[in-house]
C-alpha positions as CSV (number, residue, x, y, z in Angstrom):
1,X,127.5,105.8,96.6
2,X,127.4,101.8,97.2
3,X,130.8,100.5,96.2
4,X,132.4,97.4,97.5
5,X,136.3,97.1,97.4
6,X,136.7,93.9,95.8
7,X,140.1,92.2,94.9
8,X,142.2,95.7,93.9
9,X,138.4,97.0,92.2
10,X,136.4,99.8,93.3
11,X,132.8,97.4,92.8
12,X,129.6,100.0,92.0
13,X,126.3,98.5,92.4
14,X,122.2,99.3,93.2
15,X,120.4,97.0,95.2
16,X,116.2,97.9,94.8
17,X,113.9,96.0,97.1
18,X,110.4,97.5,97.6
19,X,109.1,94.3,99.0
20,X,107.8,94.6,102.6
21,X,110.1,95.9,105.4
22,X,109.1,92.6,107.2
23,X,110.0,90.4,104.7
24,X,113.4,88.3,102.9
25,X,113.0,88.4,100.0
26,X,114.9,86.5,97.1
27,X,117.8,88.2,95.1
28,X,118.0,88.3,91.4
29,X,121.5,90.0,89.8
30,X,120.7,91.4,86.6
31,X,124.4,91.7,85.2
32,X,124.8,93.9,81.8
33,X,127.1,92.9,79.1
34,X,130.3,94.7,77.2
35,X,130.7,98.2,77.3
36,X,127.5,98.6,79.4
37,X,126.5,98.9,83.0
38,X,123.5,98.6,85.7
39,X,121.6,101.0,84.0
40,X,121.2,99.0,81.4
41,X,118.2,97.4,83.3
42,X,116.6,100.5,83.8
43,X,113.0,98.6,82.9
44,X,113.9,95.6,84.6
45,X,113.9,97.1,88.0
46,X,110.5,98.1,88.6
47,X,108.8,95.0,87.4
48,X,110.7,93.2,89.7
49,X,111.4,95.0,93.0
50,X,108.2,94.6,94.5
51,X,108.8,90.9,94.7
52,X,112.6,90.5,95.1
53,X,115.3,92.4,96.0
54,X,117.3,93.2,92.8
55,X,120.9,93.3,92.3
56,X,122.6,95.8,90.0
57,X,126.7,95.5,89.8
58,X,128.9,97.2,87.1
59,X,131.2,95.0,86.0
60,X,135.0,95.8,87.0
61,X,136.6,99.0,84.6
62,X,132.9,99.2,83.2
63,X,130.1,102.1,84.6
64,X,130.9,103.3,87.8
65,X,133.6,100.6,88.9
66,X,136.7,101.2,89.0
67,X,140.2,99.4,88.5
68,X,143.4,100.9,87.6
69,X,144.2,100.5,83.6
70,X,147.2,98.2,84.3
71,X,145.6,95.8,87.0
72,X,142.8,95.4,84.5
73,X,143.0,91.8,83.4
74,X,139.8,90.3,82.6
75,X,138.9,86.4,82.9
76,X,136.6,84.5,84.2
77,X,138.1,83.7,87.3
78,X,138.4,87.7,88.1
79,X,134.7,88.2,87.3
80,X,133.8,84.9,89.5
81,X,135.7,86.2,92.6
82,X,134.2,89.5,92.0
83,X,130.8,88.1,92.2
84,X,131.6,85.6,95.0
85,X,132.8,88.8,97.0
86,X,130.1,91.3,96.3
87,X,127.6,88.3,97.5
88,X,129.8,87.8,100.7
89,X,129.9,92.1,101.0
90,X,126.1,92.2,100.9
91,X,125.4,88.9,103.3
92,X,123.7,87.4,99.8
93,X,124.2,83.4,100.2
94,X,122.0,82.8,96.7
95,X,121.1,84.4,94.0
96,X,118.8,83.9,90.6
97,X,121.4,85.3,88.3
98,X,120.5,86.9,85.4
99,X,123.0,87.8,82.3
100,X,123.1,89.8,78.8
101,X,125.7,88.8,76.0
102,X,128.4,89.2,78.6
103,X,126.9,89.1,81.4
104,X,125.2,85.9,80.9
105,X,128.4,84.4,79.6
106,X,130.1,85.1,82.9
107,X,126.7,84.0,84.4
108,X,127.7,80.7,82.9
109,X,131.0,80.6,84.4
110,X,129.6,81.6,87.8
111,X,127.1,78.6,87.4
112,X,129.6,76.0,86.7
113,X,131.9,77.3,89.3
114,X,129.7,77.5,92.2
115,X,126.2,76.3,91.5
116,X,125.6,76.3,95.3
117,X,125.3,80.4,95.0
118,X,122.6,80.4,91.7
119,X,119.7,78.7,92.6
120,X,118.2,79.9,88.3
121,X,120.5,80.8,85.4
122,X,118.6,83.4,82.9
123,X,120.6,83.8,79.7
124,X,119.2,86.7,77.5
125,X,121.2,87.2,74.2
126,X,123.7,84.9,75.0
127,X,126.2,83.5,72.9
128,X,127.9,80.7,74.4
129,X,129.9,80.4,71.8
130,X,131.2,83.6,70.1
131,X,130.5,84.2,66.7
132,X,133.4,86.8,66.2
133,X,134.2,85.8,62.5
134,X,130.3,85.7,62.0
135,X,129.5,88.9,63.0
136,X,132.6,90.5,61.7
137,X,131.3,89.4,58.2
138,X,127.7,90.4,58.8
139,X,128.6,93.3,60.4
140,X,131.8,94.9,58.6
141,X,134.2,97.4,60.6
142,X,135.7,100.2,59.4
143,X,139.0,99.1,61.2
144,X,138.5,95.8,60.1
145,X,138.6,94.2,63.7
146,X,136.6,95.1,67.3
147,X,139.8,95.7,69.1
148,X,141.1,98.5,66.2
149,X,137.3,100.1,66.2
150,X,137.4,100.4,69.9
151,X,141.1,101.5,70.2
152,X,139.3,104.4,68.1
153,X,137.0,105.3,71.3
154,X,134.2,103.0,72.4
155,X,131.6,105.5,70.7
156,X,132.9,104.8,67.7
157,X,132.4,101.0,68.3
158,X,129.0,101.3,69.3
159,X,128.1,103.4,66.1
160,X,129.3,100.5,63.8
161,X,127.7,97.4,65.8
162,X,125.1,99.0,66.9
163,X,122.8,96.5,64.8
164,X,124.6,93.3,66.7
165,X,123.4,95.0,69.9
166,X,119.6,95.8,69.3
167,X,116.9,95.6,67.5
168,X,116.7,98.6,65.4
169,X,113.5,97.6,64.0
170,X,111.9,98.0,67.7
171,X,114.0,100.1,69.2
172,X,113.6,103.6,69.6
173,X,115.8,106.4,68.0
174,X,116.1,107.8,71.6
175,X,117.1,103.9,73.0
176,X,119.0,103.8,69.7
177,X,121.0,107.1,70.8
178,X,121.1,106.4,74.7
179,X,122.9,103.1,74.6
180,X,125.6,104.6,72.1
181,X,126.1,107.6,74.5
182,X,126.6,104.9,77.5
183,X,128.9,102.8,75.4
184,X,131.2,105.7,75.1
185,X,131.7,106.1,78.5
186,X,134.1,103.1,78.3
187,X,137.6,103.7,78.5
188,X,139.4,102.1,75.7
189,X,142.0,100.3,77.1
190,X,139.6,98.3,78.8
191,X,137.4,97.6,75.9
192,X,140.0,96.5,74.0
193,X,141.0,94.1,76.7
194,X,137.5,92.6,77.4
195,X,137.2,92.2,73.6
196,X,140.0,89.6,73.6
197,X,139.0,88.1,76.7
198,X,135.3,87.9,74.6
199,X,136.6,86.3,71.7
200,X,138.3,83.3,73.8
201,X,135.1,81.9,74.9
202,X,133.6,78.7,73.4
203,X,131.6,77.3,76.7
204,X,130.1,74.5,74.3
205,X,131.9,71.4,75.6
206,X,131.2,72.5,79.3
207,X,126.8,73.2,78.9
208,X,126.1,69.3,80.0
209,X,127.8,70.2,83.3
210,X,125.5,73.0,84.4
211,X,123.7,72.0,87.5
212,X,121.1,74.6,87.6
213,X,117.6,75.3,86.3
214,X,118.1,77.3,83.4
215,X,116.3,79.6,81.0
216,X,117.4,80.9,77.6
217,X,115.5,84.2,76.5
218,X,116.5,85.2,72.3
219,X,115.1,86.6,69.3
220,X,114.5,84.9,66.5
221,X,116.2,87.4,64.5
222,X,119.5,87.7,66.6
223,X,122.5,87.7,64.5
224,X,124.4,86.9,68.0
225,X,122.5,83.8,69.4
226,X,122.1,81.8,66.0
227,X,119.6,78.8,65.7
228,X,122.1,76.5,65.8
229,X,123.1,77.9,68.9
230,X,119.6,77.7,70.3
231,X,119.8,74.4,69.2
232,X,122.9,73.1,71.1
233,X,121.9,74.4,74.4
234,X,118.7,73.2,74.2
235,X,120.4,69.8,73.7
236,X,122.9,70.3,76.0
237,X,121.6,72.1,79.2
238,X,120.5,69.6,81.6
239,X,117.4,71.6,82.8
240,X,116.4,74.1,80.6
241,X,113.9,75.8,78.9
242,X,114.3,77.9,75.4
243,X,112.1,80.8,74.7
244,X,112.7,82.3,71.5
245,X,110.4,85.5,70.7
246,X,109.0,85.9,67.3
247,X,110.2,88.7,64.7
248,X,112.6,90.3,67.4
249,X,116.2,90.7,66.6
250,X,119.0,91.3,69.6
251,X,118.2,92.7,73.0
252,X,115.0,91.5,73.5
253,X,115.3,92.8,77.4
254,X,115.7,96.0,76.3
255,X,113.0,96.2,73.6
256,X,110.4,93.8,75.1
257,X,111.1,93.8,78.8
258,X,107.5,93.0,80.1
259,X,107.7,90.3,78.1
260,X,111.1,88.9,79.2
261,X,110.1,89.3,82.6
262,X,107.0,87.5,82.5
263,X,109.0,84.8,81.1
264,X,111.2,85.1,83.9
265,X,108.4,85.1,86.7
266,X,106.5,81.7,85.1
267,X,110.1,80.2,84.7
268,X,110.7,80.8,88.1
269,X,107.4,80.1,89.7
270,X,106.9,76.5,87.9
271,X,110.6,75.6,89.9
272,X,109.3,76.8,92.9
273,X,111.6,80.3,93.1
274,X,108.8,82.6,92.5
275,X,107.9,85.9,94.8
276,X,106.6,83.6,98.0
277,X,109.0,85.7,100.4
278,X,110.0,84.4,104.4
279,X,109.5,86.5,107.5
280,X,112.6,87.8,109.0
């Protein structure tokens, strides 16, 4: 089992490269957002692991990574030194890092605090700036408030938002059924904690800092990444490009991943990071 002891956490993480045993190849991370983990990627992995080696961490208290309940405090500086260690554990000096929701949030964060380790930022429904009372209002809770539906088991969570996750339109049932069933693997506690952690973030003022090349992958129909949130970081990112898909809600990874990566490949390629690989 690949685990990396990281800063009082128990680190799980797959690392696929089917590139040739002569070659380096170049590392993307795909990290998963709240509630999730690696496997989250599932279709990510063979599209990609032929030309780079790719990088699958659970978050800390999330999938197979492990932290005791009362050392769990979530920020951004825990999630940075947990990437910055897991890199250093695995001899990684740069990645292309690639983020859902959460994930590309603390993507963000990584970016601006050590743009020397990301040579590409890929932000797939992304909210830099959460919409909690949006959502909360398009999206009504039982319990009135994320932490109070979680505190009532992350299943139940999942079973009420699962239309701010994915695009039920284009997602199977059997998607539809898997990602809940995942979800509910999270212990409470935790959820609860990365949910205030979550609604803190406003990373707005901070986009005209980001050094690196940058892509932006949403759905037009995303009741997460708005059009006025497409709008700002497409204003504000120094180098970036927006590609917004047509008729597809949330999740567009997960419901139209050869697409996404495709996206990724050009984006990539035209900034000279594509799949030319070095000799060892």
């Amino acid at each position: 089992m690949p685990v990396a002891h990281i800063n009082g956490a128990n680190l799980y993480y797959n690392l696929d490269n089917f590139t040739g045993p002569w070659t380096k190849p170049r590392t993307v991370l795909l990290q998963h957002g709240m509630a999730r983990n690696g496997k989250f990627w599932y279709r990510w992995v063979p599209l990609l692991s032929s030309q780079f080696q790719v990088l699958r961490p659970d978050l800390r208290g999330l999938g197979q990574s492990s932290v005791a309940t009362e050392s769990y405090h979530p920020s951004a500086e825990t999630f940075i030194g947990d990437f910055l260690g897991l890199l250093d554990h695995l001899e990684i000096d740069k990645v292309v890092y690639v983020g859902e929701a959460l994930g590309g949030i603390l993507g963000t964060f990584f970016a601006l605090a050590h743009p020397e380790r990301i040579t590409a930022l890929v932000l797939t429904s992304t909210p830099l700036v959460v919409l909690r009372d949006h959502l909360a209002k398009s999206f009504p809770l039982k319990e009135g408030s994320w932490e109070a539906a979680i505190a009532k088991g992350a299943d139940n969570w999942a079973r009420q938002t699962m239309g701010q996750r994915i695009d039920l339109d284009l997602a199977p049932p059997q998607l539809v059924d898997w990602w809940i069933s995942e979800m509910a693997k999270t212990n409470p506690e935790n959820g609860v904690k990365l949910s205030k952690f979550v609604a803190t973030v406003d990373l707005s003022p901070r986009l005209k800092e980001i050094k690196v090349p940058t892509l932006v992958l949403a759905g037009e129909k995303s009741p997460g990444v708005t059009p006025e949130q497409i709008a700002l970081m497409r204003a504000e990112i120094p180098d970036v490009k927006v590609v917004v898909f047509p008729g597809v809600g949330m999740s567009p990874h997960a419901v139209i991943p050869e697409r996404c990566v495709e996206e990724v490949l050009t984006f990539l390629g035209a900034r000279g990071q594509g799949t030319v690989v070095t000799t060892k």
